[in-house]
C-alpha positions as CSV (number, residue, x, y, z in Angstrom):
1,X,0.0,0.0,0.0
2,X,1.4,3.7,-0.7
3,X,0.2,6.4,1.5
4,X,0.0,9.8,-0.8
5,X,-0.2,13.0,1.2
6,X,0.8,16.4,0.2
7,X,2.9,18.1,2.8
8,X,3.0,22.0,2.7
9,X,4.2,25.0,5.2
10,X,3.0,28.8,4.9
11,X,4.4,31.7,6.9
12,X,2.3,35.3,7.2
13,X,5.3,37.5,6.4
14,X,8.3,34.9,5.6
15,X,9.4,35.5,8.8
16,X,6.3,35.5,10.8
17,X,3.4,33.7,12.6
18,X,3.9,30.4,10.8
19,X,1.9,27.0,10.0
20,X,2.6,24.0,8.6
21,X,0.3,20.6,7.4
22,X,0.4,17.9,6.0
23,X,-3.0,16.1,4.4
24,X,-4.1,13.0,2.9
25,X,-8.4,13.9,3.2
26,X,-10.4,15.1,5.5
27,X,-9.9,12.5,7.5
28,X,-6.4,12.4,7.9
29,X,-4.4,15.5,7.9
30,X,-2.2,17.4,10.6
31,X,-1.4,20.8,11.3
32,X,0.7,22.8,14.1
33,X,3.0,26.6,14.0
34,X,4.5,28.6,15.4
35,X,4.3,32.2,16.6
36,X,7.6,32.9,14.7
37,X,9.0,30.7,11.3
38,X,9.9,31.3,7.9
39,X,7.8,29.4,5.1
40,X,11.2,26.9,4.6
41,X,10.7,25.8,8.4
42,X,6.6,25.1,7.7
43,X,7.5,23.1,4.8
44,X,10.5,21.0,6.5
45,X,8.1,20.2,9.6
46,X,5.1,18.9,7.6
47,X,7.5,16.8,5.7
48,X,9.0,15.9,9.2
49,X,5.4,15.4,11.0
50,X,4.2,13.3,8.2
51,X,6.9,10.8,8.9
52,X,6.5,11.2,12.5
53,X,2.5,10.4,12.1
54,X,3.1,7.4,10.2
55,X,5.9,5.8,12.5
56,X,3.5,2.8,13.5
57,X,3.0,1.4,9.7
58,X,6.7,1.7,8.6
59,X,6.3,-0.8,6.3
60,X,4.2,1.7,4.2
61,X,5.8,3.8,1.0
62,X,5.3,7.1,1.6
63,X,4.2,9.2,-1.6
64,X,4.9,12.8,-0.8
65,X,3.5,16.1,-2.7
66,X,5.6,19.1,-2.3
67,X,5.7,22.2,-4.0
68,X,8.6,23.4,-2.2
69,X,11.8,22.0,-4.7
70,X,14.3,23.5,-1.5
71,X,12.5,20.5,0.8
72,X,12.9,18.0,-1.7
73,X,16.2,18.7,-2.4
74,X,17.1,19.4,0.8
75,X,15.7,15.3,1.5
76,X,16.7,13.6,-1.8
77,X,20.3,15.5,-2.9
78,X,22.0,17.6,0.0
79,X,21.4,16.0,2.8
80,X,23.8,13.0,3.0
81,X,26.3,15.6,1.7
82,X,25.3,17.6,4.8
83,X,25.9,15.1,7.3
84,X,29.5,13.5,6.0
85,X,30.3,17.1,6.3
86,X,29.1,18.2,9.8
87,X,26.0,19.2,8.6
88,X,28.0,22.2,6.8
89,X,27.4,23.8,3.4
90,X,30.2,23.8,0.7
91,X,31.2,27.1,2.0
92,X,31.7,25.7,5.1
93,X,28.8,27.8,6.7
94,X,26.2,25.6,9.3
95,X,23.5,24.4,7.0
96,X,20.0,26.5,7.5
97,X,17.5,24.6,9.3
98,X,19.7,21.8,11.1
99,X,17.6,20.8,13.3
100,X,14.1,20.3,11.3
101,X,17.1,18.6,8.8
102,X,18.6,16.0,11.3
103,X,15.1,14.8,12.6
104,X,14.0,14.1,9.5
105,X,17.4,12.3,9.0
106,X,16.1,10.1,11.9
107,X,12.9,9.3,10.7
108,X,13.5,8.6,7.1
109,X,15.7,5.5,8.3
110,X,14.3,2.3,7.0
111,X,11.1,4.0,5.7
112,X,10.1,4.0,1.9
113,X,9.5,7.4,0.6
114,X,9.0,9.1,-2.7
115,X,9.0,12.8,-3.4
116,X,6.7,14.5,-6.4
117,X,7.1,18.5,-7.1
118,X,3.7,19.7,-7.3
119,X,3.4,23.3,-8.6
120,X,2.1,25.4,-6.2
121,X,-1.7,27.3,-6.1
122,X,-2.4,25.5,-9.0
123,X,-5.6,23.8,-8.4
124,X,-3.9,20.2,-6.8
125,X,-6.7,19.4,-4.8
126,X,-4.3,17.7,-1.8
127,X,-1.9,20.6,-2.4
128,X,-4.3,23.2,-1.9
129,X,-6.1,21.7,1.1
130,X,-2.0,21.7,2.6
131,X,-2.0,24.9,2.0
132,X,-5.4,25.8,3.4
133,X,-4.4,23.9,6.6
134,X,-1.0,25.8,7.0
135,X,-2.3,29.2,6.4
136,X,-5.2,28.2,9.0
137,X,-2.6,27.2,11.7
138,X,-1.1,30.4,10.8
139,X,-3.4,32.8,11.2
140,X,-4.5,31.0,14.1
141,X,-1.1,31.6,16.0
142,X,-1.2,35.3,14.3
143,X,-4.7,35.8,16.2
144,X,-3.4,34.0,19.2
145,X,-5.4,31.2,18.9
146,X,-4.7,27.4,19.3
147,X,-4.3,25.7,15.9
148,X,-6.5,23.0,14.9
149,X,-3.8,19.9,14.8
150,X,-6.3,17.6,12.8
151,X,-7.1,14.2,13.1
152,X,-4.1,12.6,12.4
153,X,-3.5,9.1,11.5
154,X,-5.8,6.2,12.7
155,X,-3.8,4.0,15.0
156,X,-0.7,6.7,15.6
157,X,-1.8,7.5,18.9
158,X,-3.6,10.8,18.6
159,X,-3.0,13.9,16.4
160,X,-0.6,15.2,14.4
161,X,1.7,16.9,16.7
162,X,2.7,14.2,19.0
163,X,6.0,15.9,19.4
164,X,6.0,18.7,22.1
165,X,6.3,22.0,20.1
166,X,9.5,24.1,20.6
167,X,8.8,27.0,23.0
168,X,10.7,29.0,19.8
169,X,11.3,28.5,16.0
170,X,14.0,25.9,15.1
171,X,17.1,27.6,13.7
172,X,20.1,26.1,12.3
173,X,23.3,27.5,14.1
174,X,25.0,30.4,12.1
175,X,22.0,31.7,10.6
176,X,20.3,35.0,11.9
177,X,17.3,33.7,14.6
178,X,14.0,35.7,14.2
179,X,13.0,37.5,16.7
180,X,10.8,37.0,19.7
181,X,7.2,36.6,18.6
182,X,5.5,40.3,18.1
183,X,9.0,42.0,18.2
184,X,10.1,42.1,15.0
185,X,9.0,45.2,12.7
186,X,9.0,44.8,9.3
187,X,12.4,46.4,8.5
188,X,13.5,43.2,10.5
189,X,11.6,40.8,8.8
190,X,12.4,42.3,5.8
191,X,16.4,42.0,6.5
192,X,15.6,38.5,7.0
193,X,14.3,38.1,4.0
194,X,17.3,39.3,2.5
195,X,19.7,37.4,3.9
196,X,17.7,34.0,3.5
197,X,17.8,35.2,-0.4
198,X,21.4,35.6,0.0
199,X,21.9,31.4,0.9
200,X,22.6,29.6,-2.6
201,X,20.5,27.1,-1.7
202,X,17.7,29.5,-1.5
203,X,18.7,31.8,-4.4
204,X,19.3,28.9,-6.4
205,X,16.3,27.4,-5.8
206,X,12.8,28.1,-8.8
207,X,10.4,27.3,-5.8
208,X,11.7,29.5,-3.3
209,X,12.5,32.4,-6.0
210,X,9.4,32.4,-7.4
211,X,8.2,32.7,-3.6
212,X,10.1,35.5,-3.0
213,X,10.3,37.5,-5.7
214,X,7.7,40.1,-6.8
215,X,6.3,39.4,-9.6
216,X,7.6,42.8,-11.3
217,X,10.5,42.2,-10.1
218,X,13.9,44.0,-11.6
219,X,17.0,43.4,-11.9
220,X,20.6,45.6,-12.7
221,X,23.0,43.3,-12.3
222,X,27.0,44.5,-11.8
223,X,27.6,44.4,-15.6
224,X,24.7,46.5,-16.4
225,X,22.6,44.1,-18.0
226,X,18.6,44.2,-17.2
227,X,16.6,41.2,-16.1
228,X,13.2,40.0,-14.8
229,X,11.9,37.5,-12.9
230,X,10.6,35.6,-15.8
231,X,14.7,35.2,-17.5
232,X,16.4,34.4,-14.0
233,X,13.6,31.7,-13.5
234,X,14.3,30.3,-17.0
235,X,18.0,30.9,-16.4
236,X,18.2,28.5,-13.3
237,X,15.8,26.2,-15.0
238,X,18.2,25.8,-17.5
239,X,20.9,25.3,-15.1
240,X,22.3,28.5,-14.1
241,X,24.1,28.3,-11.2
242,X,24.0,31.9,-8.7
243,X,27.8,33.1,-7.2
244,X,28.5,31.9,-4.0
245,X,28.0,34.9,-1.1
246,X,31.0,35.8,0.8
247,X,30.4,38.3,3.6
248,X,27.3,40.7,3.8
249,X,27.6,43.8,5.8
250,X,24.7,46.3,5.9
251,X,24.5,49.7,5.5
252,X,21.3,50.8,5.6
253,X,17.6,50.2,6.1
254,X,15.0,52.4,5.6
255,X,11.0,52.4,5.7
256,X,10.3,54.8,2.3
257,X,6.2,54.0,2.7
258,X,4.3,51.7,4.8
259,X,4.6,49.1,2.2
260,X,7.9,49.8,0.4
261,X,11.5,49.1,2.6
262,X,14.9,49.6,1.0
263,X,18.4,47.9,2.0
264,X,21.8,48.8,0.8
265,X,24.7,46.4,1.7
266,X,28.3,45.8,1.0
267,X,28.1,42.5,-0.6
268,X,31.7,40.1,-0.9
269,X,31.7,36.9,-3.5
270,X,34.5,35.1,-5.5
271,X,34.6,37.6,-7.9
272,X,33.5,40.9,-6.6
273,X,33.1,43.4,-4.0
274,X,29.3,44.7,-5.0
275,X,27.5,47.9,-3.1
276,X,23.7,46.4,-3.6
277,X,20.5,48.1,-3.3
278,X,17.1,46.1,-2.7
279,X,13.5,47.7,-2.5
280,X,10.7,45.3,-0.9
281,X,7.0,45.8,-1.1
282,X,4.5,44.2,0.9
283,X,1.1,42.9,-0.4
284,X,-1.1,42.2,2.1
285,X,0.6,40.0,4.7
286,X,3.6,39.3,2.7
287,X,6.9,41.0,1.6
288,X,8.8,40.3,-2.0
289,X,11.1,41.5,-3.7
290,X,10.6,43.9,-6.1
291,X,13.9,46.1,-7.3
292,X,17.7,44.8,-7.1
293,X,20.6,46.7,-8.2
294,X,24.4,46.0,-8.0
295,X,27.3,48.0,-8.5
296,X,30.6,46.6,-8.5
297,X,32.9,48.8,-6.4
298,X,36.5,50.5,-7.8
């Protein structure tokens, strides 16, 4: 027998009152949160809670539904490479999300598992009713509410989140924590935003890019050239590969409008020393990125 279940995080602000589910119908599903997560974390603990939920029937092939290509990866390439290495990147920085990453390391031993990339809001019924779970759990910890945790799985010994929930959102060691729930602003969730676009992983990544970005999003890059969100997509789809990022110090953040934040940063990679400039906008609940330039320095 194969279990399918579609496995899917959300996150109102990217960082911000978080949710994550996982769903296989109505009458099996899970859900939990956090008062403080990025979507990445959502999406590694419904992966991670799916294989928690189904520990009693490990004899079971797990078919997963993601539309997060960073989780899959993360599970089916990086990973091993990870752990041989300390759970370091090849730059030698702590990977992001360790610890979501190692307990899923744990339970994935001896289990049978398949991923499948879904694209995202596109009318996947199991997909969509993730989503819907994850965004509820979400806004519930937004309004300060208890989330709903779902059913669970018949016979697992109760609902989804059978593991306590951390008093804070996991963070991998080296990488910027979010703040304490309700005291970040959103020039601080915005320069978390940033930075998580600064990881390769991320930056290289069509599912989290298309996330991020706005959908008008520019770009000037540091030879002058002009490009959209549309080209870099179809560039790493074709197997474009983004500079490693050396060191990033800041200069500047500033609030322009109530919707619009701009950060200006010293930026060092393998090739360059780059002065960068990068204008977010919010919609709604949600910041992207919507103006990048760089300028090489003398």
């Amino acid at each position: 027998m194969t279990i399918t279940a579609a496995a899917d995080g959300s996150a109102l602000g990217n960082p911000g009152p978080a949710g994550w589910a996982w769903y296989v119908d109505e009458d099996c599903w899970g859900a939990g949160g956090w008062p403080h997560g990025t979507n990445n974390m959502g999406e590694l603990m419904a992966v991670l809670d799916l294989f928690r939920a189904t520990r009693h029937m490990p004899e079971e092939k797990l078919h997963i539904l993601c539309d997060s290509q960073y989780v899959i990866n993360c599970v089916t390439k990086w990973m091993a490479g990870w752990k041989r290495k300390g759970w370091k990147k090849s730059d030698g920085k702590p990977v992001l999300n360790m610890d979501l990453l190692k307990d899923i390391d744990k339970e994935i031993v001896g289990r049978t598992y398949e991923f499948e990339w879904v694209k995202g809001h596109a009318g996947h019924a199991l997909n969509e009713a993730a989503d819907d779970k994850a965004r509820a759990a979400a806004t519930a910890y937004q309004s300060g509410r208890p989330a709903d945790a779902g059913p669970g799985f018949a016979g697992s010994g109760g609902a989804a989140a059978a593991e306590p929930e951390p008093a804070a959102p996991l963070a991998s060691a080296g990488s910027p924590a979010p703040p304490a729930a309700g005291a970040a602003d959103d020039v601080d969730t915005v320069l978390a935003l940033e930075r998580e676009l600064q990881d390769p992983e991320v930056c290289g990544n069509i599912s989290d890019l298309d996330h991020l970005l706005h959908p008008e999003f520019r770009e000037i890059s540091r030879d002058g050239s002009l490009t959209d969100k549309a080209r870099l997509l179809a560039a790493l789809a074709e197997g474009f590969e983004p500079l490693p990022v050396g060191r990033v110090d800041l200069l500047a953040a500033n609030k322009l409008a109530p919707t619009l934040i701009q950060i200006a940063y010293r930026m060092v990679d393998a090739v360059d020393v780059v002065l960068c400039s990068s204008l977010w906008e919010r919609a709604g609940d949600r910041w992207r990125l919507r103006f990048r330039q760089e300028t090489p320095t003398a």
